[in-house]
N, C-alpha and C positions, 0 to 999 in steps of 0.2 A: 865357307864364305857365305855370308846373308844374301839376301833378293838386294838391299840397299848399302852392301859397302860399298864406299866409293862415290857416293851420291853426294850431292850439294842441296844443302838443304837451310832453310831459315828459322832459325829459333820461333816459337808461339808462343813460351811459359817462361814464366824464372825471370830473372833480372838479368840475360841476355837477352831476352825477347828483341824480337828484330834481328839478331845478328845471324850472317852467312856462317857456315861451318862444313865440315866433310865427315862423314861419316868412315871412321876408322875400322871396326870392326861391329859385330852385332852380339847378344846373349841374351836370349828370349826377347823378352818385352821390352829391352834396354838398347842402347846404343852409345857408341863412346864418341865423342865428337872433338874435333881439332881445326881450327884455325891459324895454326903457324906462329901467332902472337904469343896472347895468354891461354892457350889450351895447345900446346904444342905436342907433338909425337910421343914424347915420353911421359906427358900426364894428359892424357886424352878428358875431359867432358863425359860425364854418364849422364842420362838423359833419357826420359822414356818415348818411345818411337811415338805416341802421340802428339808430344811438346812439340812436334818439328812438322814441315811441309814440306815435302822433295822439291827443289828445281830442276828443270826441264834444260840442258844446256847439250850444244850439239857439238860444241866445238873439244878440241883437246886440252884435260885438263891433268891434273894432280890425280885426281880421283879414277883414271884411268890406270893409272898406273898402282894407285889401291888394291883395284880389283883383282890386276897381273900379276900383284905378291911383287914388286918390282920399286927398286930404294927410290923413297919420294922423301924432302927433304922438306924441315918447317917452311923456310926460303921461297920454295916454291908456291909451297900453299897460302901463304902471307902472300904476297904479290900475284896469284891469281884472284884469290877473293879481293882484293884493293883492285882491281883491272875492271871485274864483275862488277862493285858496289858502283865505278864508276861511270860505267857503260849503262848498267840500270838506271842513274839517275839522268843521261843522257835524252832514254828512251822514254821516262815518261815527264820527261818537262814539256 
């Protein structure tokens, strides 16, 4: 398991740019990303760990249970990121 599975992170490149995702697994310089929607568990996002910026989140997520090898289901990660996007925008209005 990478230093960043399990992480939340924000797209920088590509025609997601802007969008939240979790980091599934890692393979060198690559990373496979999922957001429960359109990049779900069984077709993760490749993506070079550049494209992306870690977020910082304290609380319990999806990605916790990533990192535990522990069943986390699209479900989940679609309504944690929709929870997140909505709390962000919250914070800096």
């Amino acid at each position: 398991m990478g230093e960043y599975t399990g992480l939340l992170v924000k797209s920088t490149a590509g025609h997601d740019k802007g969008e939240f995702f979790f980091i599934l697994r890692e393979e060198g310089e690559y990373i496979y990303l999922v957001d429960g929607k359109i990049r779900r568990l069984d077709c993760p996002k490749k993506k070079k760990k550049k494209h992306v910026i870690p977020l910082l989140w304290e609380k319990q997520s999806p990605g916790d249970k990533i990192r535990e090898n522990k069943r986390v289901t699209d479900e989940e990660i679609k309504h944690f990121i929709r929870c997140f996007k909505r709390e962000d925008q919250v914070v800096r209005r």
